[in-house]
Backbone as XML, in Angstrom:
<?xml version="1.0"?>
<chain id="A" units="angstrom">
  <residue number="1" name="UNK">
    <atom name="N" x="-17.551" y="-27.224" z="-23.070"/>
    <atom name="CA" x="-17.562" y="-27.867" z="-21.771"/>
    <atom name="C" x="-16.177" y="-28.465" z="-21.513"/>
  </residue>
  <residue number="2" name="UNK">
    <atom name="N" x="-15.691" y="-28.352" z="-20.374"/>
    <atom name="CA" x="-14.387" y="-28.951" z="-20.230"/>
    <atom name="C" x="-14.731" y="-30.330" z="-19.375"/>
  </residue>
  <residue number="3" name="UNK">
    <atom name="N" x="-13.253" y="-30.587" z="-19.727"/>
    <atom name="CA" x="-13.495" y="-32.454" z="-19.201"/>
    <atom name="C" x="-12.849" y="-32.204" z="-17.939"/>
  </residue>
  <residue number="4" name="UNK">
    <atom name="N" x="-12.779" y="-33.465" z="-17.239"/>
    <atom name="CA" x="-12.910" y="-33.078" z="-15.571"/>
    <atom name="C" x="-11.322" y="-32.994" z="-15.365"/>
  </residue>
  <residue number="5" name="UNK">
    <atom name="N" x="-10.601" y="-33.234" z="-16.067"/>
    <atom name="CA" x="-9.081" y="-33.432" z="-15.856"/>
    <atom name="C" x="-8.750" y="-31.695" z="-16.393"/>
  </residue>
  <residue number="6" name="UNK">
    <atom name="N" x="-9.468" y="-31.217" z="-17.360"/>
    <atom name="CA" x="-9.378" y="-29.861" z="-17.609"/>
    <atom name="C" x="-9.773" y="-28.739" z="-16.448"/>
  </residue>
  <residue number="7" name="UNK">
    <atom name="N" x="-10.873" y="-29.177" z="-15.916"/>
    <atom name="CA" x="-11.414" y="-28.239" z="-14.585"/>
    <atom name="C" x="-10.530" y="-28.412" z="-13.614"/>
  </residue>
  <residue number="8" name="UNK">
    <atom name="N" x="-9.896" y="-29.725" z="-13.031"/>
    <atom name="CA" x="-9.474" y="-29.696" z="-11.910"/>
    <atom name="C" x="-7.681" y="-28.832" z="-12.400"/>
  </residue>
  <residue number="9" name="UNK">
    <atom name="N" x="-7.409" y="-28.522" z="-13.825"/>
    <atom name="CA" x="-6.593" y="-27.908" z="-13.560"/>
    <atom name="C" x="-6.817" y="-26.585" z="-13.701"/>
  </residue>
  <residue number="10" name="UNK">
    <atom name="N" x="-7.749" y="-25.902" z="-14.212"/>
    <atom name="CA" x="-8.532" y="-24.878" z="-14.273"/>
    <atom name="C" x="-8.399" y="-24.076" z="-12.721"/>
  </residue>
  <residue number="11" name="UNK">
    <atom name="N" x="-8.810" y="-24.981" z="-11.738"/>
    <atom name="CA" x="-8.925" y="-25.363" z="-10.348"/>
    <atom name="C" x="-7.856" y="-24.709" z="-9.578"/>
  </residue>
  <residue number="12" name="UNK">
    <atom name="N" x="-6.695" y="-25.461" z="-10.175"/>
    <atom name="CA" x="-5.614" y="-25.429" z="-8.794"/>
    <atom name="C" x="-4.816" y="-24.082" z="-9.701"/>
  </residue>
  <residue number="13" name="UNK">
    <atom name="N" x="-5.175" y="-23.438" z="-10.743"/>
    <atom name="CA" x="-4.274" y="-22.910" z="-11.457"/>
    <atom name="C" x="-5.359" y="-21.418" z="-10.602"/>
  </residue>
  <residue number="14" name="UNK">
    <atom name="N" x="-6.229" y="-21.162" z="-10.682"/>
    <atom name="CA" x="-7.318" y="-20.663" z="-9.898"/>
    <atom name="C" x="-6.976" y="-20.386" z="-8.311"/>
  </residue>
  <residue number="15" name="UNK">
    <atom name="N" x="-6.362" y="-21.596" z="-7.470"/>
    <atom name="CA" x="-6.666" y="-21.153" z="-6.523"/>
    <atom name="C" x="-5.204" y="-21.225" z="-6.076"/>
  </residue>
  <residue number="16" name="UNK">
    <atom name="N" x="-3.831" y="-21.117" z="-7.046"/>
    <atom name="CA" x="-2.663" y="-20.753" z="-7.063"/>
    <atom name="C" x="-2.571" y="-19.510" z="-7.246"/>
  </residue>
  <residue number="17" name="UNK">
    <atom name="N" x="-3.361" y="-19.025" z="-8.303"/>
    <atom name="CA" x="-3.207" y="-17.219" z="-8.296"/>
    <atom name="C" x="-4.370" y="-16.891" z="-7.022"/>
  </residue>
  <residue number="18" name="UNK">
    <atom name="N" x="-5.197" y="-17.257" z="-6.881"/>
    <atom name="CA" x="-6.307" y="-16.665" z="-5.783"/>
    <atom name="C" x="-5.213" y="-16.465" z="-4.462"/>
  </residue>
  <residue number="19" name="UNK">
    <atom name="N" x="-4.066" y="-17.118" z="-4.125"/>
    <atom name="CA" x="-3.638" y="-16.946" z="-2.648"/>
    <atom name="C" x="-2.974" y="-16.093" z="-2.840"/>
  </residue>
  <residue number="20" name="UNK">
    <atom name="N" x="-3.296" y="-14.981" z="-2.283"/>
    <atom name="CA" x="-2.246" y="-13.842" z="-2.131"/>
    <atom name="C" x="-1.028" y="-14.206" z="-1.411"/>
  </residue>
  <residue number="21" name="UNK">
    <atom name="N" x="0.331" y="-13.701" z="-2.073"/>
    <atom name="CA" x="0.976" y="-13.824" z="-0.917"/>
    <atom name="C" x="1.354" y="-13.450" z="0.553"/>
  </residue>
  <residue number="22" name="UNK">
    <atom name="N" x="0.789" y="-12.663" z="0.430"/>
    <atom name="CA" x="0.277" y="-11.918" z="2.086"/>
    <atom name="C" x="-0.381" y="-12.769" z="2.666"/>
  </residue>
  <residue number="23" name="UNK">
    <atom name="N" x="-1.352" y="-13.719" z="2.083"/>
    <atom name="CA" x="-2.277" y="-14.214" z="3.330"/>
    <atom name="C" x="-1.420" y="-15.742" z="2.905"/>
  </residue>
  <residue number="24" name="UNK">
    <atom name="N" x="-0.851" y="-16.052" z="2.212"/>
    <atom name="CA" x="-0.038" y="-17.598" z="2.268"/>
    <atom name="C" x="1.238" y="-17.552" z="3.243"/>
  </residue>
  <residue number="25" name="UNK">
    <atom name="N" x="1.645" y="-15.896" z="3.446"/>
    <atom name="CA" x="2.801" y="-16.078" z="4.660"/>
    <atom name="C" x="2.284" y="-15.770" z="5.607"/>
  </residue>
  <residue number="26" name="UNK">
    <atom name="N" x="1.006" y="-15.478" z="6.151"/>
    <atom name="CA" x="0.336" y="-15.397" z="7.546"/>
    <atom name="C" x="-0.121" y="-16.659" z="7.760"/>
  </residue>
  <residue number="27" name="UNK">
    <atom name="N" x="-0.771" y="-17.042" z="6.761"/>
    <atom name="CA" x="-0.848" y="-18.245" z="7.239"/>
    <atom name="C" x="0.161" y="-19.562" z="7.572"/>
  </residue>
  <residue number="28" name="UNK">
    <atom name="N" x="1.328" y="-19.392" z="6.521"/>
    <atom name="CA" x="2.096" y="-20.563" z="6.975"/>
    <atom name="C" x="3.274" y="-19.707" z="8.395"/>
  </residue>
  <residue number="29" name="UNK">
    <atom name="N" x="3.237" y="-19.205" z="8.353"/>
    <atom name="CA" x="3.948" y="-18.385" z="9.960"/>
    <atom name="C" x="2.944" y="-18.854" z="11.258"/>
  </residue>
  <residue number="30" name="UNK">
    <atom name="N" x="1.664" y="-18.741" z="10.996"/>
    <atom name="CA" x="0.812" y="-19.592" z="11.506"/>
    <atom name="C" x="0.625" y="-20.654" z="12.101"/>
  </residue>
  <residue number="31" name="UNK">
    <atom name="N" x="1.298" y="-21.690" z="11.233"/>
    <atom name="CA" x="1.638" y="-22.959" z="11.597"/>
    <atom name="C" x="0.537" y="-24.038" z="10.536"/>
  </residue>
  <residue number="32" name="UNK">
    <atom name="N" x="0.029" y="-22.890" z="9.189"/>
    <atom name="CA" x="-0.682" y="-23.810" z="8.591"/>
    <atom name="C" x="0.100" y="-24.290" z="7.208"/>
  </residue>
  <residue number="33" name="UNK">
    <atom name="N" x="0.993" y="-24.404" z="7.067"/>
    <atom name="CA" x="2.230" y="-24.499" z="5.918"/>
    <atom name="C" x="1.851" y="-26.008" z="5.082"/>
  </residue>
  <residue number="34" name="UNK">
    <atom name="N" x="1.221" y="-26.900" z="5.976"/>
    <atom name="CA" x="0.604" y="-28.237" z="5.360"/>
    <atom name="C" x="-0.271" y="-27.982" z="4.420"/>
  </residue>
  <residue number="35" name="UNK">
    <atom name="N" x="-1.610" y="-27.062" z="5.353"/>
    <atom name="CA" x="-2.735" y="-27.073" z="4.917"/>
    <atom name="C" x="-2.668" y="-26.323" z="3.012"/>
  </residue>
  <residue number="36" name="UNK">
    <atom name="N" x="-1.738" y="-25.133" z="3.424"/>
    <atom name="CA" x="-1.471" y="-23.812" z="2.147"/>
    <atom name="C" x="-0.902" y="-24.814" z="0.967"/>
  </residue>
  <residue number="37" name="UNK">
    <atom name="N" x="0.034" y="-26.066" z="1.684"/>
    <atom name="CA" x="-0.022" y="-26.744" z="0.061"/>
    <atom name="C" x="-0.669" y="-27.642" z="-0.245"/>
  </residue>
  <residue number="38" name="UNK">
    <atom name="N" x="-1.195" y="-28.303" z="0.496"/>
    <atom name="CA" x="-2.521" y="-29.323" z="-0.295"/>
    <atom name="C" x="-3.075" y="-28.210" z="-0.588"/>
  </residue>
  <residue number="39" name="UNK">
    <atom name="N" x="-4.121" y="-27.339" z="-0.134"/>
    <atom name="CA" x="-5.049" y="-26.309" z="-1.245"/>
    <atom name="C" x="-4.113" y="-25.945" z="-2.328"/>
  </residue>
  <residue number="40" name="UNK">
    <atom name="N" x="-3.030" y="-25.829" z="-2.488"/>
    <atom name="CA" x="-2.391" y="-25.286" z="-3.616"/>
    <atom name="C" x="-2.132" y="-26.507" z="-4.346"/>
  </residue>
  <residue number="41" name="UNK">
    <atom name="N" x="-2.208" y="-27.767" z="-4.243"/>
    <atom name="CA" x="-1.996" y="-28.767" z="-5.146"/>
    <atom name="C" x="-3.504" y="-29.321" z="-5.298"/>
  </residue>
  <residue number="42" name="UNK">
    <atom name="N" x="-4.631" y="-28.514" z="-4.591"/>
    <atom name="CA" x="-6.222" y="-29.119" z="-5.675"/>
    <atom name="C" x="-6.670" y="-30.350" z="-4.383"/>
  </residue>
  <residue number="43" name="UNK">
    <atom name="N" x="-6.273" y="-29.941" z="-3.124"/>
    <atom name="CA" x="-6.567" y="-30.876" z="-2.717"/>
    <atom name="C" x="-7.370" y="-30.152" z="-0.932"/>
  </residue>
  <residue number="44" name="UNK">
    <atom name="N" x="-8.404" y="-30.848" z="-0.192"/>
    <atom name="CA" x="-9.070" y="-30.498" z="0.443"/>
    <atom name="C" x="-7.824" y="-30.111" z="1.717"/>
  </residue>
  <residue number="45" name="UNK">
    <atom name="N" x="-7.868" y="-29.170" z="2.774"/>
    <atom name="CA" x="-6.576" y="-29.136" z="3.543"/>
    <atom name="C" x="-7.339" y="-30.015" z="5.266"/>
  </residue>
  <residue number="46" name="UNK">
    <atom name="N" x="-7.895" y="-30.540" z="4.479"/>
    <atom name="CA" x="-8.792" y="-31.007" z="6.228"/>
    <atom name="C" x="-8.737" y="-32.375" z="5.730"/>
  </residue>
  <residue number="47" name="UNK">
    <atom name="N" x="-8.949" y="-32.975" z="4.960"/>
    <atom name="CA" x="-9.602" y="-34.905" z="4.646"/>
    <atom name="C" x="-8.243" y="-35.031" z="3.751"/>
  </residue>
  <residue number="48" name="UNK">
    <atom name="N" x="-7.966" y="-34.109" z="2.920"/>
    <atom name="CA" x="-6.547" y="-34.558" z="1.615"/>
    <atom name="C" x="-7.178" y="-34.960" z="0.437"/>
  </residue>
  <residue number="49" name="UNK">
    <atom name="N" x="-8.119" y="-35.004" z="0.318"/>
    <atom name="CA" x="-8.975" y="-35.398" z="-1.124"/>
    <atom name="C" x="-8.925" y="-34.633" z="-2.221"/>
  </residue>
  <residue number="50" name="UNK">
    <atom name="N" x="-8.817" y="-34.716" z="-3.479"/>
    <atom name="CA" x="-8.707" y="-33.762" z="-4.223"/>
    <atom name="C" x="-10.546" y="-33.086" z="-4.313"/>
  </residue>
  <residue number="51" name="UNK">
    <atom name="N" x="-10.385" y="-31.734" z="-4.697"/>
    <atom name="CA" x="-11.912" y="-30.753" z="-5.066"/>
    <atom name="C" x="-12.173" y="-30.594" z="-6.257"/>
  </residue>
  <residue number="52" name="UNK">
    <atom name="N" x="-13.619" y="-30.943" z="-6.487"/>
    <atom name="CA" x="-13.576" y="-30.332" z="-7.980"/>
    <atom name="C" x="-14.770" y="-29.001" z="-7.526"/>
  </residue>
  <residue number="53" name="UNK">
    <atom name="N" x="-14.521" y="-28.283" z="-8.051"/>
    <atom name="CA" x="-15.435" y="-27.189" z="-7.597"/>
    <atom name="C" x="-17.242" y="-27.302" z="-8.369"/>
  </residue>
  <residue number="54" name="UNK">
    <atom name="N" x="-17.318" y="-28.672" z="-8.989"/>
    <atom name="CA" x="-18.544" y="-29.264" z="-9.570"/>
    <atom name="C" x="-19.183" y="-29.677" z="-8.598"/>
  </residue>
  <residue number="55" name="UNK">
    <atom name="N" x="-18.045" y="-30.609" z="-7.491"/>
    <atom name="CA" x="-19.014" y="-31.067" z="-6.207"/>
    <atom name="C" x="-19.274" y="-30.583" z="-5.410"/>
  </residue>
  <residue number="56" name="UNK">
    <atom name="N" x="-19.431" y="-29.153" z="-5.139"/>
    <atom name="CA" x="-19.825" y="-28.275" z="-4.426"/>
    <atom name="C" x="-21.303" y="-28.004" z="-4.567"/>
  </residue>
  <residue number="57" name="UNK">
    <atom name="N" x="-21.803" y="-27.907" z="-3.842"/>
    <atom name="CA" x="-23.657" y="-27.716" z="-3.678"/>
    <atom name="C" x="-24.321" y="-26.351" z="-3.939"/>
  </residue>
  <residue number="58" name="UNK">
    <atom name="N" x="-23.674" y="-25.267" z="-3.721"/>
    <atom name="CA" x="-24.439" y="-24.245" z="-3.720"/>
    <atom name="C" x="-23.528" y="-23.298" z="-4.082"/>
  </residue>
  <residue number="59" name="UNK">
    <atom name="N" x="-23.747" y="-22.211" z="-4.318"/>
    <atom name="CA" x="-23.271" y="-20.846" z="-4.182"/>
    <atom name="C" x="-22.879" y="-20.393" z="-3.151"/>
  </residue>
  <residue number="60" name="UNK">
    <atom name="N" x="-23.413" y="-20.481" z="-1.952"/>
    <atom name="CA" x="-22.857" y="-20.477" z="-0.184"/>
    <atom name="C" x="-21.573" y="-21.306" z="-0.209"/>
  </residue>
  <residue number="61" name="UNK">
    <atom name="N" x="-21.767" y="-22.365" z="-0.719"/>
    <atom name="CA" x="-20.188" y="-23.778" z="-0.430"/>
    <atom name="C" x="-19.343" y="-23.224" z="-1.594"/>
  </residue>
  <residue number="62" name="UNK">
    <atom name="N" x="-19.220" y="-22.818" z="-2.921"/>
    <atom name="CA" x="-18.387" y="-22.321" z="-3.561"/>
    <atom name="C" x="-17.716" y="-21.387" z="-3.089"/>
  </residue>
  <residue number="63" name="UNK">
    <atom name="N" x="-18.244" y="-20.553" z="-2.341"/>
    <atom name="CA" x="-18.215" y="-18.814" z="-1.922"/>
    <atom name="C" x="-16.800" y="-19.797" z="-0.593"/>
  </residue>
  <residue number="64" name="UNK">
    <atom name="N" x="-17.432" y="-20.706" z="0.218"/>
    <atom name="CA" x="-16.397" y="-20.823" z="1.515"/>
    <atom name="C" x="-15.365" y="-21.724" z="0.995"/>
  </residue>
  <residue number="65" name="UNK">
    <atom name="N" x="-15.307" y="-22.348" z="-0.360"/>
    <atom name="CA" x="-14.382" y="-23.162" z="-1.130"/>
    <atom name="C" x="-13.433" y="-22.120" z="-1.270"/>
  </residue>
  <residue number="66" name="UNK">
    <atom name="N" x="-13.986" y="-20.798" z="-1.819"/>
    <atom name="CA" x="-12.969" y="-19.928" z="-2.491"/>
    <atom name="C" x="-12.124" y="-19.361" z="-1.207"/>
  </residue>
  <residue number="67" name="UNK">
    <atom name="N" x="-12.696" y="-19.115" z="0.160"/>
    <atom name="CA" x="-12.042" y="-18.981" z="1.183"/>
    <atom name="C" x="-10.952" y="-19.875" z="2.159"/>
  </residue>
  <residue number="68" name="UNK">
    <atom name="N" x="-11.742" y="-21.023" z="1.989"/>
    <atom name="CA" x="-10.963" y="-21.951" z="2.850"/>
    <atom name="C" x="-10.448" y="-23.206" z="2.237"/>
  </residue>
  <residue number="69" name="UNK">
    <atom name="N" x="-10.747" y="-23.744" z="0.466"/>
    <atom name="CA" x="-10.599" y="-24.914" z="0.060"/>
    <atom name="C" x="-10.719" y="-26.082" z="0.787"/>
  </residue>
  <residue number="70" name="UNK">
    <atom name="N" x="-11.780" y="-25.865" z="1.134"/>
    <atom name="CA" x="-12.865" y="-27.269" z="2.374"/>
    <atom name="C" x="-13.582" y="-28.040" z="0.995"/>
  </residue>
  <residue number="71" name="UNK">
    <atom name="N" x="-13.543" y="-28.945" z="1.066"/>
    <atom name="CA" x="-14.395" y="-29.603" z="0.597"/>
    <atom name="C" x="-15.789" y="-29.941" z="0.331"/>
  </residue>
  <residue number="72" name="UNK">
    <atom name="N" x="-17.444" y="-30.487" z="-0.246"/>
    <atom name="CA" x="-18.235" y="-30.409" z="0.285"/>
    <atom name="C" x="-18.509" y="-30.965" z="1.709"/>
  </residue>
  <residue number="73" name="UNK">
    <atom name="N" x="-17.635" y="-32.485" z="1.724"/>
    <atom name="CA" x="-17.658" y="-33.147" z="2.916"/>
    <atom name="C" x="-17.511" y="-32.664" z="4.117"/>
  </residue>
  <residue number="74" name="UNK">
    <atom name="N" x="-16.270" y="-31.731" z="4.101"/>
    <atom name="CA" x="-15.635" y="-30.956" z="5.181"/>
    <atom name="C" x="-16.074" y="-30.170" z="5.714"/>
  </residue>
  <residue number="75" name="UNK">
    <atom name="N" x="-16.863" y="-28.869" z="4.935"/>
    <atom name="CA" x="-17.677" y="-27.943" z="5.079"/>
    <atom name="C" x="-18.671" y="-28.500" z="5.744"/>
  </residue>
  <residue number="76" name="UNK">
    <atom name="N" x="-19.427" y="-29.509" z="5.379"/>
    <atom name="CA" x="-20.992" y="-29.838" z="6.064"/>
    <atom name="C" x="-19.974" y="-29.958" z="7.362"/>
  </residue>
  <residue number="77" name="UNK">
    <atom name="N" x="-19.158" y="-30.746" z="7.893"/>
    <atom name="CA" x="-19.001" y="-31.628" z="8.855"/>
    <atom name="C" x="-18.186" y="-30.527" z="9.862"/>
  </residue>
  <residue number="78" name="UNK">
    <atom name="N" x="-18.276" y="-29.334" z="9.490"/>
    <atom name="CA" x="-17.613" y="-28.331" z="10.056"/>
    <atom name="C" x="-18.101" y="-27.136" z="10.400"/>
  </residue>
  <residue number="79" name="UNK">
    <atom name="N" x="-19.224" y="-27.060" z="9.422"/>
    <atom name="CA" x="-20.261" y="-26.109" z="9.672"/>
    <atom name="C" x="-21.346" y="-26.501" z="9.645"/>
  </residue>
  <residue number="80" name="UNK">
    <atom name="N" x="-21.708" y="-27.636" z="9.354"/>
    <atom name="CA" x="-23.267" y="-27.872" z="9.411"/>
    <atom name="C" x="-23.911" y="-27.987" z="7.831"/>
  </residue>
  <residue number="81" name="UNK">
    <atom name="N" x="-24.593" y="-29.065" z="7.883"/>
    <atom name="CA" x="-25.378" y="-28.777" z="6.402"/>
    <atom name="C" x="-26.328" y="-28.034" z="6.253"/>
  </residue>
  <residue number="82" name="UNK">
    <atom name="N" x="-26.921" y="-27.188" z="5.730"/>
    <atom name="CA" x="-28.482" y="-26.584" z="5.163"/>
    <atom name="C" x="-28.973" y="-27.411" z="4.625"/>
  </residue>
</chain>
């Protein structure tokens, strides 16, 4: 079992290789260049909070974590809770 300081780097090391660079220069050409580095430093790109992918609720919220690095908070408050 890893300790939580181990996951959250597990985390950002995860969702540093997960960004392609194709979709990190569409997006920051975009005008989202803020958002691409808080998710790349482990942190929510909507509130600034750091994620642990533990506080995520479901398999549905992991799945849109891995897409958008929303938070659980963010996600409900953006899409709605189930």
């Amino acid at each position: 079992m890893l300790s939580n300081r181990e996951e959250a780097a597990l985390a950002i090391y995860k969702r540093k290789e997960a960004m392609k660079p194709q979709k990190e220069e569409i997006l920051r050409k975009s005008g989202f260049g803020r958002e691409v580095n808080f998710a790349k430093e482990g942190k929510c790109p909507s509130c600034r909070r750091p994620v642990k992918r533990s506080d995520l609720r479901d398999y549905a919220s992991q799945k849109e974590f891995d897409a958008s690095c929303l938070c659980q908070k963010c996600q409900d408050e953006t899409l709605g809770s189930f």
